[in-house]
C-alpha positions in Angstrom: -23.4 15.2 1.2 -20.1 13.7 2.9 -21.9 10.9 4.5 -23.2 7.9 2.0 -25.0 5.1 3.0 -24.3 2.3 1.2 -25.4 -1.7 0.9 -24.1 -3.9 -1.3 -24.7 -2.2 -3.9 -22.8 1.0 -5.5 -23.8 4.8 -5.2 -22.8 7.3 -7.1 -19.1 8.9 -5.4 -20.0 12.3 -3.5 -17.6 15.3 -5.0 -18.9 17.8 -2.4 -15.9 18.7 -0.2 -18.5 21.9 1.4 -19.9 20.0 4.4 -17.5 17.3 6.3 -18.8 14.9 8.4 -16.0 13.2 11.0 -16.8 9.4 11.7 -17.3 8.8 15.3 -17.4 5.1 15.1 -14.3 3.6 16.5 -15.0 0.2 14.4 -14.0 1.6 10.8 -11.4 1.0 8.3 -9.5 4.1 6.9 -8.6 4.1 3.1 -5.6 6.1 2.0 -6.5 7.6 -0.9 -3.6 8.6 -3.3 -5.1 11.5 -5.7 -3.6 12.8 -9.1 -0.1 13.7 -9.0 0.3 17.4 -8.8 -3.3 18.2 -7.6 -2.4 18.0 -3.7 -6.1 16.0 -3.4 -4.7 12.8 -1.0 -7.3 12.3 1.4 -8.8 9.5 3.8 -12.3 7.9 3.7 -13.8 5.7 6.6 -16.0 2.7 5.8 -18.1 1.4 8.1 -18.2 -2.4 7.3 -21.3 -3.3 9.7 -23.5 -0.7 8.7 -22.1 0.2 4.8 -21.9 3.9 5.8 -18.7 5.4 4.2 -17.5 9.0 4.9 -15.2 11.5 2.7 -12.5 13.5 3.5 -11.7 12.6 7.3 -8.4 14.0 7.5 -9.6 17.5 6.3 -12.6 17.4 8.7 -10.5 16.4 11.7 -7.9 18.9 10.5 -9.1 21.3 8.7 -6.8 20.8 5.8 -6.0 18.2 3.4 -2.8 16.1 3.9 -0.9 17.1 0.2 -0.1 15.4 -3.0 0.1 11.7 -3.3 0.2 9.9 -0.6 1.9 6.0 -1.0 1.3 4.4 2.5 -0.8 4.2 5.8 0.4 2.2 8.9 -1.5 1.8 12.1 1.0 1.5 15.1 0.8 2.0 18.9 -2.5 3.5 18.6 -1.1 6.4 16.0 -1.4 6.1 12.2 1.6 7.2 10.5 0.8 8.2 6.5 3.6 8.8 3.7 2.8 11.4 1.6 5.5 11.0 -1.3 4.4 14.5 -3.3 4.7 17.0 -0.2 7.2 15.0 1.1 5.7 15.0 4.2 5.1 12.0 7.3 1.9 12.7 8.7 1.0 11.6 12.5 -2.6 11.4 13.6 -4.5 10.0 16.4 -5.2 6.2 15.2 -9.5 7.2 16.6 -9.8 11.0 15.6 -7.4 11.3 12.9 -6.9 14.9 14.6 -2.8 15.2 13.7 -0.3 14.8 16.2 3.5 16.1 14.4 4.4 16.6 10.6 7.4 15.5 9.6 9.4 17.7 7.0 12.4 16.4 5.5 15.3 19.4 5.4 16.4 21.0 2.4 19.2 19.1 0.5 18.2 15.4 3.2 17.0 12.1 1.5 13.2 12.7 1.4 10.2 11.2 -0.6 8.5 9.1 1.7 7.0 5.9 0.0 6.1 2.8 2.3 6.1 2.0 6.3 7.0 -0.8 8.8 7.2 -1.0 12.5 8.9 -3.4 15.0 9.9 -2.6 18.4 9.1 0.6 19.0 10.2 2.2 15.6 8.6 2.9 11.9 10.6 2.6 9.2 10.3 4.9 5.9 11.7 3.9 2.6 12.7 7.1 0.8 12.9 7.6 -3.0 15.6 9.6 -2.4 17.8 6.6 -1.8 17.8 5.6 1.6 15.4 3.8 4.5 15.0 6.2 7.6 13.9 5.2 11.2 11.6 7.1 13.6 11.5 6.2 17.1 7.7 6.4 17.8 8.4 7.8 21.7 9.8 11.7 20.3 8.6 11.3 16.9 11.8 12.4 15.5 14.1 10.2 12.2 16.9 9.1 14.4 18.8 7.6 11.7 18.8 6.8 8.0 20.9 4.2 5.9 21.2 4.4 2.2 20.3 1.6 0.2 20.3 2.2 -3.5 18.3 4.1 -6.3 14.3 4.6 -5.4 13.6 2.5 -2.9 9.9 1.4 -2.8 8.1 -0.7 -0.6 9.4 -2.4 2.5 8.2 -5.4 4.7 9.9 -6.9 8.0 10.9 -10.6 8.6 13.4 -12.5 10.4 14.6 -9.5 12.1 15.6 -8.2 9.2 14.0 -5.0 6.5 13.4 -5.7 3.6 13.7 -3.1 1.0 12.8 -2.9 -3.1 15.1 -1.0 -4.9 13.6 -0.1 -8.2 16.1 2.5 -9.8 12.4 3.6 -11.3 14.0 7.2 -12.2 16.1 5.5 -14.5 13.8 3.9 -16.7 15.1 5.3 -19.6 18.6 2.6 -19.1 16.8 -0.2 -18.2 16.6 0.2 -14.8 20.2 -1.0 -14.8 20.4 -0.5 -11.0 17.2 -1.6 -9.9 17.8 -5.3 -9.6 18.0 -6.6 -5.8 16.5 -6.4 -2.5 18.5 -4.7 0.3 18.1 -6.8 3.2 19.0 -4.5 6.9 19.8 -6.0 10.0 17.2 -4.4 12.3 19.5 -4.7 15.1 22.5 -2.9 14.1 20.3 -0.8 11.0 23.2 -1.5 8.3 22.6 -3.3 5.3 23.5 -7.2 5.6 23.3 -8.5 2.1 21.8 -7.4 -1.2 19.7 -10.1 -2.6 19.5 -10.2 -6.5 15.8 -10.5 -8.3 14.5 -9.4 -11.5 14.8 -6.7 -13.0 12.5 -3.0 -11.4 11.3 -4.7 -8.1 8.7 -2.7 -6.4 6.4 -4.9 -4.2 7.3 -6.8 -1.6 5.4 -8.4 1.6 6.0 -11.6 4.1 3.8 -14.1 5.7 4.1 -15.8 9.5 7.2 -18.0 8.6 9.4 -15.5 7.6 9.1 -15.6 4.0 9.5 -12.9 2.0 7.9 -12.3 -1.6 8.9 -9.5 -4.1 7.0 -7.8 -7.4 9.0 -6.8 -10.0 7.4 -4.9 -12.2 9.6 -5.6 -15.2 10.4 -3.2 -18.2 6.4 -2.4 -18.8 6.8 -4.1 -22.5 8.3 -7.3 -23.0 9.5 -8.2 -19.2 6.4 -9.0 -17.2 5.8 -8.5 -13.9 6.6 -10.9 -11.7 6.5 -12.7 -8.3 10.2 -14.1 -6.4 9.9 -15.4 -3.5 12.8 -15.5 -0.8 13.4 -17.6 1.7 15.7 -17.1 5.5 19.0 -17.7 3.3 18.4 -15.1 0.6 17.4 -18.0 -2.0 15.1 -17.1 -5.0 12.9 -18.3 -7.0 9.5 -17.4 -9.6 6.2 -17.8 -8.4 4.5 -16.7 -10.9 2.9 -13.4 -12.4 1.1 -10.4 -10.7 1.2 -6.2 -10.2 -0.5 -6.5 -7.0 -0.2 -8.7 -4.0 -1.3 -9.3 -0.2 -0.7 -12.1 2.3 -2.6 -13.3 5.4 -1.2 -15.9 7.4 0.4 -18.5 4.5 -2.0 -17.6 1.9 -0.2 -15.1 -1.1 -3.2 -13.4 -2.6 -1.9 -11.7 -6.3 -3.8 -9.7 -9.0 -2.2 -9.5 -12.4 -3.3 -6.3 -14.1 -0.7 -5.0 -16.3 -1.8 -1.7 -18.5 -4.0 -2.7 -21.6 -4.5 -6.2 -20.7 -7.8 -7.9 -21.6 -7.8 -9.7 -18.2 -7.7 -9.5 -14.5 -6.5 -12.4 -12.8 -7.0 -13.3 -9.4 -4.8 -16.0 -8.4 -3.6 -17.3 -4.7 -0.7 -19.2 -3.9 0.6 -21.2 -0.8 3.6 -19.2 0.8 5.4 -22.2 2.0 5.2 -24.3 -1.3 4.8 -21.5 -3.9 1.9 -23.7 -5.5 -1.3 -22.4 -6.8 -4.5 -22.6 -4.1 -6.9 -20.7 -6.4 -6.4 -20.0 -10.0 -9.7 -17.0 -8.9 -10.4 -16.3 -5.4 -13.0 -14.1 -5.9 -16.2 -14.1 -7.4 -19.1 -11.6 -8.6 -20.6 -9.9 -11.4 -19.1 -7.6 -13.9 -20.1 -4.6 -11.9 -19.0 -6.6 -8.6 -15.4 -6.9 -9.5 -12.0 -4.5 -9.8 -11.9 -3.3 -13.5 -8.2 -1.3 -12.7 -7.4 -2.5 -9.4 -4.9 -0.2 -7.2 -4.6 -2.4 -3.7 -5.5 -5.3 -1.9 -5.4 -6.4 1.6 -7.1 -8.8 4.1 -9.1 -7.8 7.2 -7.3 -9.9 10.2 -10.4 -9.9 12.1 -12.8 -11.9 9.3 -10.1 -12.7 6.6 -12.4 -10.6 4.4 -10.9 -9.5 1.2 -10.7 -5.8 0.2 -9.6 -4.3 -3.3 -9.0 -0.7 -4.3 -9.9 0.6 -8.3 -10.0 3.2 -10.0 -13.1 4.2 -11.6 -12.1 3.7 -15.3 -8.8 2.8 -16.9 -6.7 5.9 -17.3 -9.2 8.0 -14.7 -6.7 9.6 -12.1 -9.0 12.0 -11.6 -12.7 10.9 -10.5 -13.5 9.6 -7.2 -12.3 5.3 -7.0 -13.8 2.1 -5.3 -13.2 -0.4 -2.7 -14.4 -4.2 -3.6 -15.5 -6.6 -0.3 -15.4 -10.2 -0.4 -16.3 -12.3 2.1 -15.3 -16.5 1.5 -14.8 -15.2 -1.9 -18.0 -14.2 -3.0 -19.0 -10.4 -3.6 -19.9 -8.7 -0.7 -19.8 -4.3 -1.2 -18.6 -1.9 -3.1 -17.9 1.4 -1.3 -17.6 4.8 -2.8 -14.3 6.4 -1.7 -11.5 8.9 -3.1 -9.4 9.2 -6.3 -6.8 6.3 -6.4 -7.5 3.9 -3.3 -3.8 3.0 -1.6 -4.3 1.5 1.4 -6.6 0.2 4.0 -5.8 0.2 7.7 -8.4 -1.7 10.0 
């Protein structure tokens, strides 16, 4: 069946794409789920947090096709949800209730495209593109009215100060080091050119903000002997370490990190301050083997209970079975919801 019911306890994922069932419950969350590269399996489940219902594959029953290969990010904005589907280079419009799509956006032959991560501010959404460059859609026509290059495979992006933040990773060019993935382009929202490029360590791919305007990056390193690691940077474009992490999310002033790097024997789950850079929590969440992230994919806080939510994959190395999503509520275990293969984001 597509429809689960679910407590706080886990149930076996539900592989049975025959019968869809659309969610008709305006209160959900919607999970982005990434899928294997090259299997064109992205899809979006909806948990219902009150009752622990969760539901498969509500793109494809809204639509009646699925939404491509790999999709990176989901943003709710202006009662739309814009989604970033990197592999079929594709933006993807939908009604923010029905999911039922609104435009698809298809880059051009020979144009920048790969879409990877989303903002909005003012009446536009903002796109980092692998191809090199950040676009911007006006979200009244629903068409890219402009686009600014900003260096090799840019990842995620993050607004603050009036300013975008973008990571640029050179993560093609893995093979030299990353010798050109080693700052943050900063872009002045209100003339869209870049106004300084900010230098942090070495492959930086995560970045976020809190409510003061501070900005904190992930670089993932070299994979090997370069871990990855957390800069923070303030209005002036100073840096400094934080500490270590491959995941992060912030609500309010609170930096919420998970360190996971491949093969590691641990999982730590550490929160920091965002205006002092000191530790809160050396493990801010709590539960049983079975109740906690073994290969953690995302994380995010619900604004409307500070509940904390964390994406997995099933097993280490799995990119191919159906993944989980871990709630904690103070801290302590909560659920654990059945949804798609690689879980990306959450929008609430």
């Amino acid at each position: 069946m597509a429809l689960v019911m679910m407590g706080a306890v886990s149930f076996t994922a539900c592989d049975d794409e025959d019968e869809l069932s659309q969610v008709s419950n305006k209160d959900v969350v919607y999970v982005l789920n990434e899928g294997k590269m090259g299997s064109n399996n992205t899809s979006v489940s909806a948990l219902d947090l009150k009752s622990g219902e969760n539901y498969y594959y509500q793109f494809m029953a809204a639509n009646g096709r699925g939404l491509g290969d790999t999709g990176q990010d989901m943003l709710r904005y202006g009662g739309k949800i814009y989604i970033a589907v990197y592999g079929s280079n594709t933006i993807e419009i939908v009604d923010g209730t029905s999911l039922k799509s609104i435009k698809t956006i298809q880059t051009e032959a020979g144009k920048p495209g790969s879409p990877r991560s989303l903002a909005a501010d003012k009446g536009k959404v903002y796109v980092s593109l692998y191809d090199g460059y950040v676009a911007k859609l006006d979200t009244a026509s629903l068409a890219i009215e402009d686009s600014i290059a900003v260096g090799p495979n840019p990842e995620e992006i993050t607004i603050a100060n009036g300013n975008l933040y973008v990571t640029v990773s050179d993560g093609m060019n893995y093979a030299a080091g990353y010798e050109n993935g080693k700052y943050v382009s900063k872009i002045a929202l209100d003339s869209f050119k870049v106004a300084s490029k900010i230098d942090v360590l070495v492959n930086p791919t995560k970045i976020t903000s809190d409510k003061d305007g501070n900005v904190f990056v992930i670089s993932m390193g070299n994979y090997g002997d370069i871990p990855a690691t957390i800069q923070k940077i303030t209005k002036d474009d100073s840096v400094s370490v934080v500490g270590n992490a491959t995941i992060m999310a912030c609500n309010e002033n609170t930096l919420y990190t998970i360190n996971a790097p491949w093969g590691a024997s641990s999982i730590d789950f550490v929160s920091f301050n965002t205006k002092t850079g000191v530790k809160e929590n050396s493990s801010f969440i709590s539960g049983s083997e079975d109740e906690l992230p073994s290969n953690p994919t995302s994380i995010s806080v619900n604004p409307k209970n500070g509940n904390i939510m964390i994406g997995s994959y099933l097993t280490a190395g799995d990119y191919s079975s159906n993944g989980y999503v871990f709630e904690y509520a103070d801290g302590a275990f909560k659920a654990k919801y059945n949804v798609g293969v690689g879980p990306r984001k959450i929008v609430y």
